[in-house]
N, C-alpha and C positions, 0 to 999 in steps of 0.2 A: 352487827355483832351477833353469831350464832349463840343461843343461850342453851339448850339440849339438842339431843340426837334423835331425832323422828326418822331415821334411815328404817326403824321397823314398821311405824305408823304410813310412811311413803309407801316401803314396799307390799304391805297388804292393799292399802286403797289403789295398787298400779294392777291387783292383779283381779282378773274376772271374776274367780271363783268366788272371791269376797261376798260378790252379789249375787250369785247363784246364776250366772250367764256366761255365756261361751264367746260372742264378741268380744272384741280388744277394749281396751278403757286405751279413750286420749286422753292424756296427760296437757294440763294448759299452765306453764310459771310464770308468775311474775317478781318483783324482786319482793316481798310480805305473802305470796300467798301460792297454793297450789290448787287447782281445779281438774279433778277427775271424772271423764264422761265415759259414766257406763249406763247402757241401754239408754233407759229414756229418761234416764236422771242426771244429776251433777251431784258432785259432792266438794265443799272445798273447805281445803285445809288451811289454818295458820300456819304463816314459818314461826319456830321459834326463833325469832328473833327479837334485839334493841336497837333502836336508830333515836336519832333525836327527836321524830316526830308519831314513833310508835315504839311501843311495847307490848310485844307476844312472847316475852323471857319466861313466862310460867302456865304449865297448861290450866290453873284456875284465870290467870287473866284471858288465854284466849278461848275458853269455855264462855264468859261472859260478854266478850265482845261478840260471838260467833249470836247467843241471842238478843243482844242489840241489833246487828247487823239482819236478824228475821225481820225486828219489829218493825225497824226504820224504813228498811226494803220495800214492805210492804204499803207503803203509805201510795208509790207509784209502780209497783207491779204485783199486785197478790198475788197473783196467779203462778208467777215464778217463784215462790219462795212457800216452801213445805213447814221448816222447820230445822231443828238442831236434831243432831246425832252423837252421840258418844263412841268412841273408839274404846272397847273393853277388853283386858288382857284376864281370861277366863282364867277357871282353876288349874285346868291343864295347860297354861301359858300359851296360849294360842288368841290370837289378837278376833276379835266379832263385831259389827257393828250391832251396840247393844247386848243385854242380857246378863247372865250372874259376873259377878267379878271387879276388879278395880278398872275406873277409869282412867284411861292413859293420854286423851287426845280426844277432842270435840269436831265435829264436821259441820257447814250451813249444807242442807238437804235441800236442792232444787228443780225444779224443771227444766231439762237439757229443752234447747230449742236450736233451730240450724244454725250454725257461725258463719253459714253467706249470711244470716241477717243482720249481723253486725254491722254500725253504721260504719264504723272504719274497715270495715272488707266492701261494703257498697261504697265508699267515697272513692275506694280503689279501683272499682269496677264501674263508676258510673252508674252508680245506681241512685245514686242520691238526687232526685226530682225537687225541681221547685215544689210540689204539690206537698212531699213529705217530707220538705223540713219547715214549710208553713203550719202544717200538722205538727211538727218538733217544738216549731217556738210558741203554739197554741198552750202544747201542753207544758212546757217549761213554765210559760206564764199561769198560767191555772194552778203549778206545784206550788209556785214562788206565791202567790197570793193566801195560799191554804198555811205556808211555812208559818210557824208561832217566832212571833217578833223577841227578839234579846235585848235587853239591855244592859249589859255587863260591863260597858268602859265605851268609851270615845268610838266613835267612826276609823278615826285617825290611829288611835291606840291598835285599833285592830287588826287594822292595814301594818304597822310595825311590827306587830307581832310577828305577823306572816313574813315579813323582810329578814326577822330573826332567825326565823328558823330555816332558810332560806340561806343564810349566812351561814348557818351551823353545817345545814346540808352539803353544800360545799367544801366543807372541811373535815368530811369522811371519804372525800377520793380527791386523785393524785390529777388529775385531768387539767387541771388549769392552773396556772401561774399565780402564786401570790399578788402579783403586780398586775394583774388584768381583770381580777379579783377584787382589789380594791378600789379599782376607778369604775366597776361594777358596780360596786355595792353602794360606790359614795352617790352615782349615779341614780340609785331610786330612790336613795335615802332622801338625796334632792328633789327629786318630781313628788316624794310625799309631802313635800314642805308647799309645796305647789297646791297641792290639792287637802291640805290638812282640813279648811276652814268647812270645806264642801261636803266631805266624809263624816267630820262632827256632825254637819247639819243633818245630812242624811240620816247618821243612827238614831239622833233626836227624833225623827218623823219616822220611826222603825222601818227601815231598808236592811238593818241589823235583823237578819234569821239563821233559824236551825235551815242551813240547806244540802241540798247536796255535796257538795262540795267536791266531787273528782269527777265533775261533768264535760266528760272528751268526749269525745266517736265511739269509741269502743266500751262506755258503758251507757249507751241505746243503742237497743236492739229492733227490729221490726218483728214482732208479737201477734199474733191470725191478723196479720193485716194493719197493724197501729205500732207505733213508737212508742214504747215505754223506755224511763229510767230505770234502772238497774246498776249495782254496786256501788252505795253512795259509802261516804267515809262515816265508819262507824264507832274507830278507835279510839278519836279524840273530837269531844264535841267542839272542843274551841277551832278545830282544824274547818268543820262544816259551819260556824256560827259566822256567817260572813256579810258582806252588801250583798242582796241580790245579784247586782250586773258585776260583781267579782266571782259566782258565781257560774253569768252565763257566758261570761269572756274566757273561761275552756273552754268550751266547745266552741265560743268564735277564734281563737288562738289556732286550735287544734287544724280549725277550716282552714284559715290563712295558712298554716304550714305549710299544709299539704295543695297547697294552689288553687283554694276554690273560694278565690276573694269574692266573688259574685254569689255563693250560697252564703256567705258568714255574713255579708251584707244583709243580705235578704232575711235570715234568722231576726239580727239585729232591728231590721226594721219592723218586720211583723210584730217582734216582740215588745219593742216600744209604739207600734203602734195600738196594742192591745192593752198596756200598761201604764200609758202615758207619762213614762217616766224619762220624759226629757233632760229635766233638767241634770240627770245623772250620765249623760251620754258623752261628755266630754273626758269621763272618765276612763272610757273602756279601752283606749290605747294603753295609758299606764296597768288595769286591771289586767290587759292580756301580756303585758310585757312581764309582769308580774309570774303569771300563768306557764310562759317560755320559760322564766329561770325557774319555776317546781321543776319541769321535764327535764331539764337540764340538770337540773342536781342528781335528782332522781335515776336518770340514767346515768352519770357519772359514778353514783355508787354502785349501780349494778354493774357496771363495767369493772370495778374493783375484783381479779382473782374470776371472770367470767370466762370461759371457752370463745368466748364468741366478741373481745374483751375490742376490739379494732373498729369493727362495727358499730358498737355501743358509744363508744370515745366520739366517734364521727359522729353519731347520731344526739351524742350530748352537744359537742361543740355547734352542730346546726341549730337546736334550739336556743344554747349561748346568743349565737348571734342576730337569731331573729329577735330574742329579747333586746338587745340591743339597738337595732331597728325599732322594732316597738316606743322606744323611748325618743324616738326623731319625734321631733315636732314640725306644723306646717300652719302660717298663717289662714283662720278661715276666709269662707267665699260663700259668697249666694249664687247657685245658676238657675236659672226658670226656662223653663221649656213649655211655650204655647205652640197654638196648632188646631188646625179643626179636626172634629173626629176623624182615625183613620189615619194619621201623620206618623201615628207611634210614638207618640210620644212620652208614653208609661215605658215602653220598650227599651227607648234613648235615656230616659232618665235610669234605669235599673242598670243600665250598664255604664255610663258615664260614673252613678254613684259608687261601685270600686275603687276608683282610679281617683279621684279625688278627695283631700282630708288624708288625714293619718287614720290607720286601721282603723276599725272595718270598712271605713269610708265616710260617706255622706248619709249625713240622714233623709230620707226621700219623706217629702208630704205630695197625698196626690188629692187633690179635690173630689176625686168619686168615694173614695175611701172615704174622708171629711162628710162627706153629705150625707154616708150610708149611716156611720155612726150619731150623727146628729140623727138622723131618725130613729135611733135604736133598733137596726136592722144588720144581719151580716151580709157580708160585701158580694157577692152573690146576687142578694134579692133584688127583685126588680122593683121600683120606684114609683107611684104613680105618677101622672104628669104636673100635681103641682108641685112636687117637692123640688120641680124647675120654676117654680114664680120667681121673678126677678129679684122679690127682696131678699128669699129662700137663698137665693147664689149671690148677693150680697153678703150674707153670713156666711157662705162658705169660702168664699176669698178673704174675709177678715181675720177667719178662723187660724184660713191656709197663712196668711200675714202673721199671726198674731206667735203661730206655732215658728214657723220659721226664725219668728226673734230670740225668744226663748233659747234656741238652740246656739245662733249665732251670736248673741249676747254674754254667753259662756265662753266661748272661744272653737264652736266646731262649724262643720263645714255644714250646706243644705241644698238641699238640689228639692224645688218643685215644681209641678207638673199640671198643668189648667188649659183651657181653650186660649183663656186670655184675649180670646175677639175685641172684648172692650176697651178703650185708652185708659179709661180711671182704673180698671184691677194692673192693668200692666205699670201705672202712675204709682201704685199702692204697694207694688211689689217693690217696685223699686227705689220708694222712699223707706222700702222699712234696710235695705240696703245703706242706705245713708246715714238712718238712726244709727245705727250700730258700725258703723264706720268701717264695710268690709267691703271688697273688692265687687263687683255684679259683672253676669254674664244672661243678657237674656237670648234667647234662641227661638225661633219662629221656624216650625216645622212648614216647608211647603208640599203640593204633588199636585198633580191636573186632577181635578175633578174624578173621570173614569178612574182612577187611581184608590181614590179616597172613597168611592163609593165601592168599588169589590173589596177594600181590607173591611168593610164596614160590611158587607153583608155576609163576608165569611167566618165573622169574628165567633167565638163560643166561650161563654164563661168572662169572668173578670171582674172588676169592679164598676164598670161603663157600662151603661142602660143607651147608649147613643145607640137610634138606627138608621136605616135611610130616610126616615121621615127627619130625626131630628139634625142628620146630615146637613138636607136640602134645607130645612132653615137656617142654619148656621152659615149655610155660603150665600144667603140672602142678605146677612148680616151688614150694614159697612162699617169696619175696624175704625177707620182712618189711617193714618200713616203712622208704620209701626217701624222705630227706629232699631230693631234689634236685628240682630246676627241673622241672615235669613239661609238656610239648610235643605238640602234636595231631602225630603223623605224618603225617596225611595232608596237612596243608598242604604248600605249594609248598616245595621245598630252600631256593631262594633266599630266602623269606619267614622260613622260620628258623633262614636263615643269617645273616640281617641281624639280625633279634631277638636271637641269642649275643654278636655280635660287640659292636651294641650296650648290650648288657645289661638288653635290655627282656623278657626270656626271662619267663612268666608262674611265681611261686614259690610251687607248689599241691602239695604231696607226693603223690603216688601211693596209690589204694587199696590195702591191706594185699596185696589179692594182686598186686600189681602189676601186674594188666591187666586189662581187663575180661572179662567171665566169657566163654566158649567159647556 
């Protein structure tokens, strides 16, 4: 609902002169706000408006939110955020930014920065690197740990809220059916009944924060070189006081939409392997299905009386349905992927883990990872050689066990990833399979030798210290007879990552020595 007429506050901030520049101002709307770039600044406006989940009906309230949204902003980007401005209607009735007169209208003053850096013009373009959304989910976790814990009502209670207003949202545009509407809503209402006991627990052990809370693509930006957050929700604290992983499941929603199940994966995993916050994971299909019906409401109301109103409608009902999606469920699984260095077997698992589980996929454990962090080292550094002593990689397969269960104990899927040379780690894996009463797939990467020693010597960067020293011991090693799925390495990742997931994996046991001869 529009509440005043800003057609004269719009038409000054559209025009150059305003700021004393001769280039054009781009204009950027979305359905609460307008953003004007002129020169090497931004300025952006509240709409006046009322919805059920904001209020800018009076230019005192969106003066006030305009310096919340400085202060908050700031906590992950200073750098882009100046300050508040006043829109003043002088003596001589002529509109100024600033100076004698009645204030009519407030602006957030920012640093214009380029719109290819947006993550969602890069996720369009391919821009989007493994390297910088490991760098995304680095600093997502770092925001989320810094966030000040809430305690104001249940886990469960909070998650309703948000279903509430969700339900309200829906019921200011024309776009959907009463009746498809309701088997909608009765729909989450049930998956929170699912997870009620889990969400209380969590807020107990504060996962309840002031967070961002409208964390899609398109507010992170690439910054001289780094990902910063930008435009977090500033209107309503209860809108941003959420779970953590309800949080970071926009921006894993937003990836899935857009068809980059393999980055929202990888987000996910980074960020709980950086968080350890496992035992929360089996939540983030419902948090992202969640996520799908905001977008969907959200553009169903902007599609209300829009020019562009066709469009919008389409682009509501796709997110309708991927929420809908989002709420399939799928029994978990364990798969493990050994192999001697050089098999790719971090590779095969990164890509298998999309495809299996309900969004975002599988959670990956990798044993190099495991070991880097038992040393208090990032995954990079290189190891000296006894942080390979035998009992040292005892504890890291326990680990790798231990985590695995955690996860599968909940109800989600796990894909890990080890040499597995041994009988007892591969005995250990697969009895923690049995604990938890879920389906196993193990996979034994093979290649000839020449093979495994050039992926090994061209290798750069990663979490694996393996070289061709540690190569040539390993195919010294004798496995014994290794009863699992055995797999050509050289074939394509994506070839059998499809074979795992669909379980067309060829079931040939490995020769006694486990690899072919040197």
């Amino acid at each position: 609902m529009i509440a005043e007429d800003q057609s004269q506050t719009i038409a000054f901030l559209s025009d150059p002169a305003s700021y004393g520049i001769t280039g054009p101002v781009e204009v950027i709307e979305t359905h609460i706000s307008l953003v004007f770039l002129a020169g090497d600044r931004a300025y952006k406006l509240k709409r006046a408006v009322k919805l059920p989940y904001v209020d800018f009906s009076t230019r005192q309230l969106r003066a006030a939110t305009c310096a919340k949204e400085v202060d908050l902003n700031r906590r992950t980007a200073p750098e882009l955020y100046f300050g508040v401005r006043d829109i003043v209607r002088g003596p001589d009735g002529q509109l100024t930014l600033e100076g004698p007169g009645e204030a009519v209208d407030t602006v957030v003053q920012m640093m214009r920065f380029d719109q290819e850096g947006l993550f969602d013009r890069l996720a369009a373009t391919g821009g989007l690197t493994p390297r910088l959304m490991d760098e995304a989910a680095g600093m997502i976790a770092a925001f989320h740990k810094d966030a000040p814990g809430v305690h104001a009502g249940g886990g469960a209670a909070n998650m309703e809220a948000v279903l509430s207003i969700n339900e309200a949202g829906f019921a200011t545009s024309h776009v959907f059916a009463p009746a498809e509407l309701k088997a909608f809503n009765a729909a989450f209402r049930a998956r929170l009944e699912t997870h009620r006991a889990l969400l209380d627990e969590r807020e107990r052990h504060g996962s309840v924060r002031r967070c961002h809370g409208d964390l899609h693509l398109r507010n992170i930006c690439l910054f001289e070189g780094r990902p910063q957050l930008f435009d977090c929700i500033e209107f309503d604290d209860g809108l941003a006081t959420v779970d953590i992983l309800y949080d970071l499941a926009f921006l894993l929603m937003d990836l899935w939409h857009r068809e980059l199940p393999g980055l929202a994966n990888r987000v996910m995993n980074r960020y709980l392997d950086i968080t350890r916050d496992d035992g929360g994971f089996v939540l983030l299909p419902f948090f992202m299905a969640v996520r799908a019906a905001v977008r969907a409401h959200v553009t169903a109301t902007q599609a209300e009386g829009a020019g562009d109103a066709e469009l919008l409608v389409s682009e509501a009902r796709a997110s309708f349905e991927l929420a809908k999606r989002l709420l399939e469920t799928s029994p978990p699984r364990l798969v493990a992927i050994g192999g001697l260095s050089g098999s790719g077997k971090t590779t095969v698992a990164e890509a298998v883990a999309p495809l299996i589980g309900p969004p975002p996929g599988a959670r990956t454990f990798e044993s190099d990872r495991i070991r880097k962090e038992m040393h208090g080292v990032p995954v990079e550094t290189r190891l000296a050689a006894e942080a390979y002593a035998p009992e040292t990689s005892t504890r890291v397969y326990r680990e790798l066990g231990a985590r695995a269960c955690i996860v599968l104990a909940a109800g989600g899927t796990v894909v890990v990833n080890a040499v597995f040379d041994r009988a007892d780690n591969r005995r250990m894996i697969e009895e923690v399979a049995r604990e938890v009463r879920v389906p196993f797939t193990g996979i034994w990467l093979h290649a000839d030798a020449g093979t495994l020693r050039e992926r090994v010597a061209r290798r750069v960067g990663g979490p694996s210290d393996a070289d061709l020293a540690v190569l040539e011991r390993q195919m010294r090693v004798e496995p014994g007879a290794i009863g699992w799925a055995r797999l050509d390495a050289r074939e394509d990742a994506a070839t059998l990552a499809r074979k795992i997931a669909q379980g067309r994996e060829v079931s040939r046991p490995a020769p006694e020595s486990g690899q072919a001869a040197p």
